[in-house]
N, CA, C and O atoms as a MOPAC input file, in Angstrom:
PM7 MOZYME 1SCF
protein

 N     51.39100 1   144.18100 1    61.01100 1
 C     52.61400 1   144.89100 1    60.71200 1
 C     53.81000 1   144.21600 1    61.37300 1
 O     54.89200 1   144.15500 1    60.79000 1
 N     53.59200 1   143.64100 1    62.75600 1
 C     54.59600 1   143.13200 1    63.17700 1
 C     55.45700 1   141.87200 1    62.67100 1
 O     56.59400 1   141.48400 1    62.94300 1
 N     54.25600 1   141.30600 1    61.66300 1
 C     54.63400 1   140.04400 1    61.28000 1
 C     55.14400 1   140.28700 1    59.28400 1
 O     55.27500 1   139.38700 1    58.45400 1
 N     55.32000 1   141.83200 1    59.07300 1
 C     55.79300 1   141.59100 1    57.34600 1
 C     57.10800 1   142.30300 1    57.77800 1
 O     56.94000 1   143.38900 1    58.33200 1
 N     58.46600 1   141.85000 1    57.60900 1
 C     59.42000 1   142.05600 1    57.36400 1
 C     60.13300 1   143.03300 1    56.66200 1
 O     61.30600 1   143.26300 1    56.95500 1
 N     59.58400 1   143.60300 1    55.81400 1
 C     59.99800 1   144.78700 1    55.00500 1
 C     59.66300 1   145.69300 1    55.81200 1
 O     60.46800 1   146.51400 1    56.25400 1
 N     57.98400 1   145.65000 1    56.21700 1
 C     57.58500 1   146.77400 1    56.86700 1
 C     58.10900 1   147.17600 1    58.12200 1
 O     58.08700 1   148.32200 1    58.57100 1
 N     58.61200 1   146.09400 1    58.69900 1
 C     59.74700 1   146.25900 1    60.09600 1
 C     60.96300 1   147.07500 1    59.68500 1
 O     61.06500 1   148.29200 1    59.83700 1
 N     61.98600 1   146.16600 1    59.08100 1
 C     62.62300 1   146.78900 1    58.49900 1
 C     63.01400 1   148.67100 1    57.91100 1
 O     63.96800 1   149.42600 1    58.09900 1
 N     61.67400 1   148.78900 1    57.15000 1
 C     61.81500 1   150.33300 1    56.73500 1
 C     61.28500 1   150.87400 1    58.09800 1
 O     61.85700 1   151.87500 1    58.52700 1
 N     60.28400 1   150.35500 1    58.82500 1
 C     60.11300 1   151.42200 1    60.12000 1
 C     61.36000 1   151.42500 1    61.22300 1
 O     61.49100 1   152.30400 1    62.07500 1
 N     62.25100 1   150.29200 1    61.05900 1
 C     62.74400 1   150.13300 1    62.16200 1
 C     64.46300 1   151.69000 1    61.42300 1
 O     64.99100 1   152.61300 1    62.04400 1
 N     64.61500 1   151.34600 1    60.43900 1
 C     65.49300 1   152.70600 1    59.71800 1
 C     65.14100 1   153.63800 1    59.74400 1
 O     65.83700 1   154.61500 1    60.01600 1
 N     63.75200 1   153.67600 1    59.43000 1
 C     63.01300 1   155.13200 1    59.18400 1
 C     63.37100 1   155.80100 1    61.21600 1
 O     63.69500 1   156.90600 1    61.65200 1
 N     63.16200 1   154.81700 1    61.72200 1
 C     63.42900 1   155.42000 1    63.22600 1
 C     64.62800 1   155.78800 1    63.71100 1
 O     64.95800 1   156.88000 1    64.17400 1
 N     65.38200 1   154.60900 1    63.54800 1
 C     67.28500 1   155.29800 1    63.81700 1
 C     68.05400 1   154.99100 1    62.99900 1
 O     69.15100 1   154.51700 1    63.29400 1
 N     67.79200 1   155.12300 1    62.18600 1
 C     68.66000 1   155.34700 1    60.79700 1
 C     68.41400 1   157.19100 1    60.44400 1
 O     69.45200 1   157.75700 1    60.09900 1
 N     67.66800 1   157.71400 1    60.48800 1
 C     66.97700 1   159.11700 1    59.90700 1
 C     68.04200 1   159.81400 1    61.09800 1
 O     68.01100 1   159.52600 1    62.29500 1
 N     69.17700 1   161.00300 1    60.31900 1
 C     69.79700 1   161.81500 1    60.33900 1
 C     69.58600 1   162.96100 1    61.10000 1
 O     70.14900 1   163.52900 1    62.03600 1
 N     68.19000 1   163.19200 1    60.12100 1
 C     67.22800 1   164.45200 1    60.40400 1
 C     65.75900 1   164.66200 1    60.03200 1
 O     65.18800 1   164.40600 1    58.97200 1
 N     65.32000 1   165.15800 1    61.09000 1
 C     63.52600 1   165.44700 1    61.12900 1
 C     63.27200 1   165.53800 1    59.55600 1
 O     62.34600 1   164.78100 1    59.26600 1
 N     63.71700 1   166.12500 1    58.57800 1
 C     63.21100 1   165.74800 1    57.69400 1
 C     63.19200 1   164.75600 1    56.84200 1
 O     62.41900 1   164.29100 1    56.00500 1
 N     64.43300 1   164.50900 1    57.34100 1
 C     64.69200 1   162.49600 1    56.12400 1
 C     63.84900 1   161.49000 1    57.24400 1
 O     63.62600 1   160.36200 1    56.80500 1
 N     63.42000 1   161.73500 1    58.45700 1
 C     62.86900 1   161.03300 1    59.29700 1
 C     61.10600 1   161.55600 1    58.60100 1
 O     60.29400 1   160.63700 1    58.70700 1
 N     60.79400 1   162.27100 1    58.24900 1
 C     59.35800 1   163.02600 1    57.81400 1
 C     59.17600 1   162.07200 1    56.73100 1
 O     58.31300 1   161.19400 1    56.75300 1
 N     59.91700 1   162.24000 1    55.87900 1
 C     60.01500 1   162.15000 1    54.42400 1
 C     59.80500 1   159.95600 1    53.91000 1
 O     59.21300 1   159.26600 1    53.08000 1
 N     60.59700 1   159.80600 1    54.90300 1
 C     60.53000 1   158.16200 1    54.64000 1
 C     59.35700 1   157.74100 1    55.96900 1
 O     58.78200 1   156.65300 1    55.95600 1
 N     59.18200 1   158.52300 1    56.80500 1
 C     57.77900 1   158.16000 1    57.58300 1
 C     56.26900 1   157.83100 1    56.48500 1
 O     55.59500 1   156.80300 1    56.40900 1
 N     56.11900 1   159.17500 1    55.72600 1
 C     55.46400 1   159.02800 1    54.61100 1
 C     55.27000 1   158.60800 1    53.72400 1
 O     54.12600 1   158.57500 1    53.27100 1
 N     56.61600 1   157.96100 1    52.92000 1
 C     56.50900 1   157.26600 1    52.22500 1
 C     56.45500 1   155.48000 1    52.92400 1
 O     56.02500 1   154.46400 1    52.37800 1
 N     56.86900 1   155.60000 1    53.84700 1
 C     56.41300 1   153.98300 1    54.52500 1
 C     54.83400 1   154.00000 1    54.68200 1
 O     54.22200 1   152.99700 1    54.31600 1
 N     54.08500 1   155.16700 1    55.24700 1
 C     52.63200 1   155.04500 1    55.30900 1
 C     52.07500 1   155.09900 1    53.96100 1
 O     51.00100 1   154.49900 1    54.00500 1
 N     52.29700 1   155.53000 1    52.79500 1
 C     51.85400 1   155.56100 1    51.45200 1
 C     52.01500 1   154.07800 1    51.32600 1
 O     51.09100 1   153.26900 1    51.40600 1
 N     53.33500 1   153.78400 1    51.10900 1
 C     53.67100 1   152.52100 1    49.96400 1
 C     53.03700 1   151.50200 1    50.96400 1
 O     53.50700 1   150.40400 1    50.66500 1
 N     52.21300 1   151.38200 1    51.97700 1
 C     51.90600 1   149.99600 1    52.99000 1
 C     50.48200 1   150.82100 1    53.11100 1
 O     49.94500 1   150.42000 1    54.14300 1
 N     49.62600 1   151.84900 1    52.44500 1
 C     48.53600 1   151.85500 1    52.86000 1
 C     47.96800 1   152.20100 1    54.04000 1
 O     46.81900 1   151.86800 1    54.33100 1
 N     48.71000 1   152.87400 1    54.78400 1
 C     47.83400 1   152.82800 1    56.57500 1
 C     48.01700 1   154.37400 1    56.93100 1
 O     48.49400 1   154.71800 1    58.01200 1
 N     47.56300 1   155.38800 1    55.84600 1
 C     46.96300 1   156.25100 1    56.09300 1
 C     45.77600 1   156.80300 1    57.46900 1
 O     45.58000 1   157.77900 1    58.19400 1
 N     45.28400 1   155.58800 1    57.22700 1
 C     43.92300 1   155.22400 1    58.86800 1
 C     44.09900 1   154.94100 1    59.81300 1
 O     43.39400 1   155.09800 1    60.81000 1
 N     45.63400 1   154.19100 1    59.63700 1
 C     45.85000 1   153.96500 1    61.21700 1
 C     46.41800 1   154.69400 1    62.04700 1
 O     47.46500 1   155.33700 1    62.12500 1
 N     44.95700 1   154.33700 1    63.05600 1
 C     44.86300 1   155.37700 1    64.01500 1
 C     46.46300 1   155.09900 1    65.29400 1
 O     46.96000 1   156.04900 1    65.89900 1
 N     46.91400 1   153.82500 1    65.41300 1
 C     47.74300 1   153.56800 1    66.30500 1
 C     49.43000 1   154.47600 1    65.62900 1
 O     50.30500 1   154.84300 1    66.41400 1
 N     49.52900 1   154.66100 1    64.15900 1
 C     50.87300 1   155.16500 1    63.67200 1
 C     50.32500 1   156.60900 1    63.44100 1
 O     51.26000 1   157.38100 1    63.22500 1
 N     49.13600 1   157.20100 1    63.41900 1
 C     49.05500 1   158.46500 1    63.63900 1
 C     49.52200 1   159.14700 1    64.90900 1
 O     50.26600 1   160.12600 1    64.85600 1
 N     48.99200 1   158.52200 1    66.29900 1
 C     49.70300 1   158.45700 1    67.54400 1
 C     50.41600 1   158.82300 1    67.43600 1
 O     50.57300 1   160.04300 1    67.45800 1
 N     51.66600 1   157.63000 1    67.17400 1
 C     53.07000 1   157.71700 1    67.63600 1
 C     53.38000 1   158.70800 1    66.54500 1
 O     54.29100 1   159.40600 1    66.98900 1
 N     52.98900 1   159.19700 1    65.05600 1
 C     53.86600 1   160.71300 1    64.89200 1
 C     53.46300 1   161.77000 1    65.66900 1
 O     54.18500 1   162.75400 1    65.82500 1
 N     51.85100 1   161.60900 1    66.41600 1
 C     51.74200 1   162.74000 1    66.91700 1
 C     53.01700 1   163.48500 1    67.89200 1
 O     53.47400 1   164.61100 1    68.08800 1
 N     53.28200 1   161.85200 1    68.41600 1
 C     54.24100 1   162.40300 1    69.61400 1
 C     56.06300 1   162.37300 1    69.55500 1
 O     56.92800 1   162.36600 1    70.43200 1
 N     56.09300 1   162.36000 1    68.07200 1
 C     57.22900 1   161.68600 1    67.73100 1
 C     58.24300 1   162.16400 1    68.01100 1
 O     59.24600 1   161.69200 1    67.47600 1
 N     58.40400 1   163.41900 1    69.07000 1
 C     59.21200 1   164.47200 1    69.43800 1
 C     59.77400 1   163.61600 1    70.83100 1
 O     60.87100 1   163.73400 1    71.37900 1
 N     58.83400 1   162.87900 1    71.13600 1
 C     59.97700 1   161.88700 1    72.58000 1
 C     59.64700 1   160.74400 1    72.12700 1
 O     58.82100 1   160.22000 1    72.87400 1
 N     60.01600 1   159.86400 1    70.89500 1
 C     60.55700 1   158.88600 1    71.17300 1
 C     61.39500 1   158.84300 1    69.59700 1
 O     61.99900 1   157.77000 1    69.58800 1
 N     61.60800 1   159.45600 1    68.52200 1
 C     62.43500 1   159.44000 1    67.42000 1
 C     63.52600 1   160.02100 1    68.12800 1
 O     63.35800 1   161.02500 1    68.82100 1
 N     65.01800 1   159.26900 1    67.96300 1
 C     66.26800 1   160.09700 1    67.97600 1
 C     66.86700 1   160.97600 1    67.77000 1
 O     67.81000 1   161.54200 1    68.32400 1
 N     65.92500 1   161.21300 1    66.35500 1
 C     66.85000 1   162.07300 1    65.75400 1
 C     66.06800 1   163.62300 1    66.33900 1
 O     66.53500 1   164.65100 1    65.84800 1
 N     65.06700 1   163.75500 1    67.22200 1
 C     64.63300 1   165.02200 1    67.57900 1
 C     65.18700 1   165.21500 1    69.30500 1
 O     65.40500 1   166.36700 1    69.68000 1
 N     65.34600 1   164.32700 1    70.06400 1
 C     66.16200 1   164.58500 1    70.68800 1
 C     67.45600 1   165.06600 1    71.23200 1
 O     67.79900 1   165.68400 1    72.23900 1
 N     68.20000 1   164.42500 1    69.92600 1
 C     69.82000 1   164.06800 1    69.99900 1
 C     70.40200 1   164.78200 1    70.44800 1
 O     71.16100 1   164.32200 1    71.30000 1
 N     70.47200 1   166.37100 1    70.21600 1
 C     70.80700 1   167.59900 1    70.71200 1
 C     70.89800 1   167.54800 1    72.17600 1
 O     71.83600 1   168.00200 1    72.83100 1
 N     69.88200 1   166.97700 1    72.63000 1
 C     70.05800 1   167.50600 1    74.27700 1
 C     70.64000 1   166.64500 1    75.41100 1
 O     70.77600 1   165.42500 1    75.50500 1
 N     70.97100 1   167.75300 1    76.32100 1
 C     71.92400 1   166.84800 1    77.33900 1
 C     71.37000 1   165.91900 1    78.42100 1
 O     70.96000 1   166.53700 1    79.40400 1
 N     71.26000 1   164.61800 1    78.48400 1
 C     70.92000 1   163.89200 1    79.46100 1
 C     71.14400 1   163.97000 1    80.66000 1
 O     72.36700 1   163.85200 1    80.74200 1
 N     70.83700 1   164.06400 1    81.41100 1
 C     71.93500 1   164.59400 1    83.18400 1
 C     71.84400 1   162.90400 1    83.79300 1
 O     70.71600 1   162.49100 1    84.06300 1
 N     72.68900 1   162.23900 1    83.93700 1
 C     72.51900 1   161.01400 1    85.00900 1
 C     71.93400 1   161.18700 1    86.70700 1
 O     72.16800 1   162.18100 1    87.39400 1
 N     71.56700 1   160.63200 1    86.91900 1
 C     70.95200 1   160.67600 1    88.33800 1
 C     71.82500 1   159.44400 1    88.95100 1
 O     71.66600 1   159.09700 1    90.12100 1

């Protein structure tokens, strides 16, 4: 994956490009459809946890600096 260009590309939008949890849902799925990797177990992961590291589910909240 790291090495096809498209597939970078749409994951790297699908991540901070996506507005909102659902246009972030919506093109997550269709990047795992149209590339086949339903199975993979390593991009099942990262949606499991996709609540700390996608932007767009954070954005809302306030960072405090230390």
């Amino acid at each position: 994956m790291n090495e096809d260009d498209v597939f970078l590309g749409r994951f790297k939008s699908c991540v901070y490009n996506s507005e909102t949890s659902f246009e972030f849902e919506q093109e997550w799925q269709s990047i795992i459809t149209d590339f086949g990797l339903q199975n993979n177990a390593w991009l099942s992961q990262l949606h499991d946890i996709r609540e700390m590291w996608i932007p767009d589910y954070f954005r809302d909240l306030f960072w405090e600096q230390f």
